[in-house]
C-alpha positions as CSV (number, residue, x, y, z in Angstrom):
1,X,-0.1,21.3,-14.8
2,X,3.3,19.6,-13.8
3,X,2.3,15.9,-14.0
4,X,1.1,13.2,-16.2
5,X,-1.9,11.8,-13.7
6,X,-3.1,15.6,-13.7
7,X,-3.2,15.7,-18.0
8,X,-5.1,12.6,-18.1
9,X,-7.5,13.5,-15.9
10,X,-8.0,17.0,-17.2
11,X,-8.5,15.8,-20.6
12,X,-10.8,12.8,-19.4
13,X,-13.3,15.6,-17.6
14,X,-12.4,18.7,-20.0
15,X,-13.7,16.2,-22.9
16,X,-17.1,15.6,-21.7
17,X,-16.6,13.5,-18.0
18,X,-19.0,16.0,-16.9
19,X,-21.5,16.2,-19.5
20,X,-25.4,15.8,-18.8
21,X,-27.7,13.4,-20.8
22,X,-30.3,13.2,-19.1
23,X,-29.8,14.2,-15.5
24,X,-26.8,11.9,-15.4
25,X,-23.3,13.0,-15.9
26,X,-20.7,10.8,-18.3
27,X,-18.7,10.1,-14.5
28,X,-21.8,9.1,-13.1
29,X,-23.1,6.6,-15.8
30,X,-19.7,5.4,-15.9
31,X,-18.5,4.9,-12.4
32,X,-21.9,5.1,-9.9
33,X,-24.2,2.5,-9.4
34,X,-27.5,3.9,-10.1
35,X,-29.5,1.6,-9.5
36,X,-32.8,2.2,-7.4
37,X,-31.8,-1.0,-5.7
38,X,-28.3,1.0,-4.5
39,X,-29.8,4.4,-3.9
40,X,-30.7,4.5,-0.2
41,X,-27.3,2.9,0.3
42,X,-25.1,4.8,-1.5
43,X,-26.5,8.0,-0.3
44,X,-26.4,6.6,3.6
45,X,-22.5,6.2,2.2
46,X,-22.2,9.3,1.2
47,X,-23.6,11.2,4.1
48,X,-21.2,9.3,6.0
49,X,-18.6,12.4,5.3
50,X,-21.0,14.8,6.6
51,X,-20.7,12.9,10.6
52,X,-16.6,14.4,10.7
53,X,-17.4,17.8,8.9
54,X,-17.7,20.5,11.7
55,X,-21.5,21.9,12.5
56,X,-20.6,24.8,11.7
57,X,-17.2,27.1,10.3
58,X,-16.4,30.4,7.3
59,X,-14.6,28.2,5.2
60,X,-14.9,24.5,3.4
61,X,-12.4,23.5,1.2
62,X,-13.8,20.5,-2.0
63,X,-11.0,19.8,-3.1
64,X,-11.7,18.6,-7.0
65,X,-15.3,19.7,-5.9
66,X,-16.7,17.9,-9.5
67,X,-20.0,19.7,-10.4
68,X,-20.9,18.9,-6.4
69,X,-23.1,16.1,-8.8
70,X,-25.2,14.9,-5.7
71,X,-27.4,15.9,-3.4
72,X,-25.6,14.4,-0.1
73,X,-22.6,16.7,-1.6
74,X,-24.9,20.1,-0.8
75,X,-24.6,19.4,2.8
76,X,-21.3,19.2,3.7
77,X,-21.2,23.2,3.6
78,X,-24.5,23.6,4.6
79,X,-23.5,25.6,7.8
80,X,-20.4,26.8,6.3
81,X,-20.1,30.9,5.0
82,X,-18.1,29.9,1.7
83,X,-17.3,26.4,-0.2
84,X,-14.3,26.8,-2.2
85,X,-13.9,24.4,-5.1
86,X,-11.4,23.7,-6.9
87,X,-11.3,21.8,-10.1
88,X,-9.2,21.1,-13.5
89,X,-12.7,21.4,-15.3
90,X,-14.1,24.7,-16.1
91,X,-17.2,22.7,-17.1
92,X,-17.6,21.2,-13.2
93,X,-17.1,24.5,-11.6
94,X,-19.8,26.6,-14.2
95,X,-22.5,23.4,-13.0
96,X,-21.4,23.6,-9.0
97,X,-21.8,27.7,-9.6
98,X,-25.4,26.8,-11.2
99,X,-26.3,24.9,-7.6
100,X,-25.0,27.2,-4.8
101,X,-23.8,30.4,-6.6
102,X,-22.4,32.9,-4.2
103,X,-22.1,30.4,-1.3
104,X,-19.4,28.6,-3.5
105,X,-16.0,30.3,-4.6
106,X,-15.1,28.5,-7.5
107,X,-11.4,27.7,-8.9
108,X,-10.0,26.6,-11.8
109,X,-6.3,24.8,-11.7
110,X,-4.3,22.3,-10.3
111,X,-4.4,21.7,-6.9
112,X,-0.8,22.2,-6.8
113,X,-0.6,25.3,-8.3
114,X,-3.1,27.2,-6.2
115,X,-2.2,29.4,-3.1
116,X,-3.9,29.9,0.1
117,X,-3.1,31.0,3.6
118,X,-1.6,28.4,6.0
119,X,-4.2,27.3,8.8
120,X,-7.3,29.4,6.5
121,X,-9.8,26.5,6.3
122,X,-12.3,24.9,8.9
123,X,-12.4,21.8,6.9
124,X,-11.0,20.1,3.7
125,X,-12.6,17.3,1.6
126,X,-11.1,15.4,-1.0
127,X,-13.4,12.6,-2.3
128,X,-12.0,9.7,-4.8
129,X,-9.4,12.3,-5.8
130,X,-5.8,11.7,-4.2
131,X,-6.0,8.2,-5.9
132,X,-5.8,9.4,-9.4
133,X,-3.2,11.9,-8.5
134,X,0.7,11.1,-9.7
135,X,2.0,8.2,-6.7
136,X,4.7,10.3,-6.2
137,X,2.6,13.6,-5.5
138,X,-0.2,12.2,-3.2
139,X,2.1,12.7,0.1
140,X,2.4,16.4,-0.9
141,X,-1.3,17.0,-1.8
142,X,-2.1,15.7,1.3
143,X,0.4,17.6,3.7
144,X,-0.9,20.4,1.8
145,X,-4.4,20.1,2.8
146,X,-2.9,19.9,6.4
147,X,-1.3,22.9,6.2
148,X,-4.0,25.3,5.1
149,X,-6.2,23.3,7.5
150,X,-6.4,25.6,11.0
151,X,-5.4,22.8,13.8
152,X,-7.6,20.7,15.6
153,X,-10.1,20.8,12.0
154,X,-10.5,17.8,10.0
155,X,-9.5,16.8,6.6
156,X,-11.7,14.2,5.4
157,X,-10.7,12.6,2.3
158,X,-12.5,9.3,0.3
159,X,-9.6,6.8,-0.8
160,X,-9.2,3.4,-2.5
161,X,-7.8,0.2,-1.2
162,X,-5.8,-1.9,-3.5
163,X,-5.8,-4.7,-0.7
164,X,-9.3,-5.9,-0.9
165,X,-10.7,-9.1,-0.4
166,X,-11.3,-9.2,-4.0
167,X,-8.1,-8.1,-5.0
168,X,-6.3,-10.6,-2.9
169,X,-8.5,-13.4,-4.3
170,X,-8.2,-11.9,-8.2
171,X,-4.2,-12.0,-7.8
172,X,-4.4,-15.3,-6.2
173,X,-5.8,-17.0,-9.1
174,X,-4.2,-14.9,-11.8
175,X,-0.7,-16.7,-10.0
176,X,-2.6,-20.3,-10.1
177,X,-2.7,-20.1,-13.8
178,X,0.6,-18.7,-14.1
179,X,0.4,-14.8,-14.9
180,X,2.9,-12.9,-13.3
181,X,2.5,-9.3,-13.0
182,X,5.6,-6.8,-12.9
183,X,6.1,-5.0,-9.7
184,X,3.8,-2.2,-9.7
185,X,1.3,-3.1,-12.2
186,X,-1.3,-4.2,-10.0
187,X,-1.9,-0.9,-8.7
188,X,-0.6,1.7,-11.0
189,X,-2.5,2.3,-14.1
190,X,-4.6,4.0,-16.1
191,X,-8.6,2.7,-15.4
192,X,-11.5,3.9,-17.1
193,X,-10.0,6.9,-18.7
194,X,-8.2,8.1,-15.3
195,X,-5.1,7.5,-14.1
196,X,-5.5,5.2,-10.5
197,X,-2.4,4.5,-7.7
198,X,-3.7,3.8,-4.7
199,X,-1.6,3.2,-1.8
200,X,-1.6,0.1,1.0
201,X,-4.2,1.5,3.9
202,X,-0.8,1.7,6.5
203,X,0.6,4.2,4.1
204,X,-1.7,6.8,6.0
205,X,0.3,6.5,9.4
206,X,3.2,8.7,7.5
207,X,1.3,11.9,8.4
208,X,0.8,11.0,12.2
209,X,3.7,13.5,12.8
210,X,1.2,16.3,11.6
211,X,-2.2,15.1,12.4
212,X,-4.2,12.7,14.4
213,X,-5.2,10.0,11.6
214,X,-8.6,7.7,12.0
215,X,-10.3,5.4,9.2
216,X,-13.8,4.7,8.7
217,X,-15.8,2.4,6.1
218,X,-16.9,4.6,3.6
219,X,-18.3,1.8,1.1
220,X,-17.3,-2.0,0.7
221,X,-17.2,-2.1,-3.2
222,X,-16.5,-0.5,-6.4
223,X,-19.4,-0.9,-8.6
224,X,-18.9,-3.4,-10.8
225,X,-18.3,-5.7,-8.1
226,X,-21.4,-3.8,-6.4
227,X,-23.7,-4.6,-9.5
228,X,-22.3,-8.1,-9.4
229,X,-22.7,-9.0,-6.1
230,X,-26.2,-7.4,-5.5
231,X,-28.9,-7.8,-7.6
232,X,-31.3,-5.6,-8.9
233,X,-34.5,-7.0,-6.8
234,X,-35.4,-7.4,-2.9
235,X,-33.0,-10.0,-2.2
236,X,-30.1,-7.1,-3.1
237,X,-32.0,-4.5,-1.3
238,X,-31.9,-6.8,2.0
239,X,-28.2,-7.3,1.3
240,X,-27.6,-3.9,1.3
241,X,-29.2,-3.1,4.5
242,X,-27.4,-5.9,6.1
243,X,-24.0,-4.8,4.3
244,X,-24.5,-1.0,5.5
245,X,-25.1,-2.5,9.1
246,X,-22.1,-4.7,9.2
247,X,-19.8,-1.6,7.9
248,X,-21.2,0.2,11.0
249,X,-20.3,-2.7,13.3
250,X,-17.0,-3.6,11.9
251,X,-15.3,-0.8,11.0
252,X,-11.8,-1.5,11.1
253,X,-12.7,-4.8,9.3
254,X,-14.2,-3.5,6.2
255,X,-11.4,-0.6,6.3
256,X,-8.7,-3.5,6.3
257,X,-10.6,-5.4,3.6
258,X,-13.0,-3.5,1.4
259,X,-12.9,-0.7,-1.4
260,X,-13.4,2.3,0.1
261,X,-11.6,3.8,3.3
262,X,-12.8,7.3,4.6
263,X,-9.5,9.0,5.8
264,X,-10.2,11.7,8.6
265,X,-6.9,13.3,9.4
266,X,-7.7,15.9,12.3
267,X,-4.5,18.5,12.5
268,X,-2.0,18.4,15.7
């Protein structure tokens, strides 16, 4: 590993991020809502990916595949020959083995350091991943997934947007009291154990030379704005009904303005 973003999070999920107590990984308990109050919705969000994955195709790429930790994750390869996954954590890749054994090729290493045939998979997915990559790296990993993507497939990848609503509103009254940030903080950091740099939504256009770029809502909030918004009773239930609806509706809105952007980059 080359980079500082890539060491942090190595030694974040090589040091027990994806260790079990319970049914529940640490990186579950410590960045999911798992609520029963959230679980229809965040799985509808979740199976959102599986709407741009092709039907059927030999090869899947996961891109930091994780232990493949939920069920809505099986499906995206469902109809796919092989599901190669690639992670920094040997401890991820021995639990996504456990689930789907020889369908899954599993690989250990940095993304960056990993070689495979130009135009070799019929799709890629990258999910909360390229954000807590090095700033100055995240073009190349994602040209990269272009390239060994075979044209007209897509590349779907789950992002973050520092340009929320709540951001916007947070930064607004941090300057009303008179905290100034320095140029960059706001976005570049190290959060919950993991180093986080997300670009501004328009950064995507950049890789219109190469592929045909198209954002969907993915999910409106990071969870603890999730557990604070929505309660734990009907009410919050309801809400998120009416929230998953309104993502459906509006989605260039809540791609503009909320957490979560899905990224589907289909190659030219």
């Amino acid at each position: 590993m080359g980079n500082d973003a890539e060491k942090i999070v190595a030694k974040f999920y090589n040091e027990g991020g994806w260790e079990v107590t319970n049914g529940v990984t640490t990186d579950a308990e410590k960045f999911e809502d798992l609520r029963e109050v959230a679980r229809d919705y965040v799985s509808k969000c979740r199976l959102r990916v599986l709407r741009h994955v092709p039907t059927q195709g030999q090869y899947l790429l996961d891109m930091a595949s994780g232990p493949i930790q939920y069920d809505e994750y099986l499906e995206y390869s469902r109809n796919f020959a092989k599901r190669f996954c690639v992670d920094l954590s040997s401890s991820a890749l021995a639990q996504a083995r456990a689930k789907i054994g020889d369908h899954g090729v599993f690989l250990h290493g940095s993304f960056f350091d990993l070689e495979f045939k130009k135009d070799f998979f019929d799709c890629a997915i990258s999910l909360h991943t390229i954000y807590h990559m090095e700033s100055s790296l995240q073009e190349a990993a994602v040209r990269k997934l272009i390239d060994i993507t075979k044209p007209g497939h897509p590349i779907i990848i789950v992002y973050s947007n520092p340009d929320t609503f709540i951001a916007v509103l947070r930064s607004a009254l941090r300057r009303s009291v008179g905290r100034q940030e320095s140029p960059g903080r706001r976005t570049e950091r190290t959060a919950g154990d993991l180093y986080f740099f997300p670009h501004a939504v328009g950064w995507w256009q950049r890789f219109e030379d190469v592929a045909n770029v198209r954002m969907y809502p993915w999910r409106s909030f990071g969870t603890p704005a999730q557990k604070a918004i929505f309660r734990n009773n009907f009410i919050g239930k309801w809400m998120f009904t009416l929230l998953f609806a309104l993502e459906e509706s509006f989605p260039v809105f809540f791609v503009r303005h909320f957490q979560y952007p899905m990224i589907v980059l289909t190659k030219k």
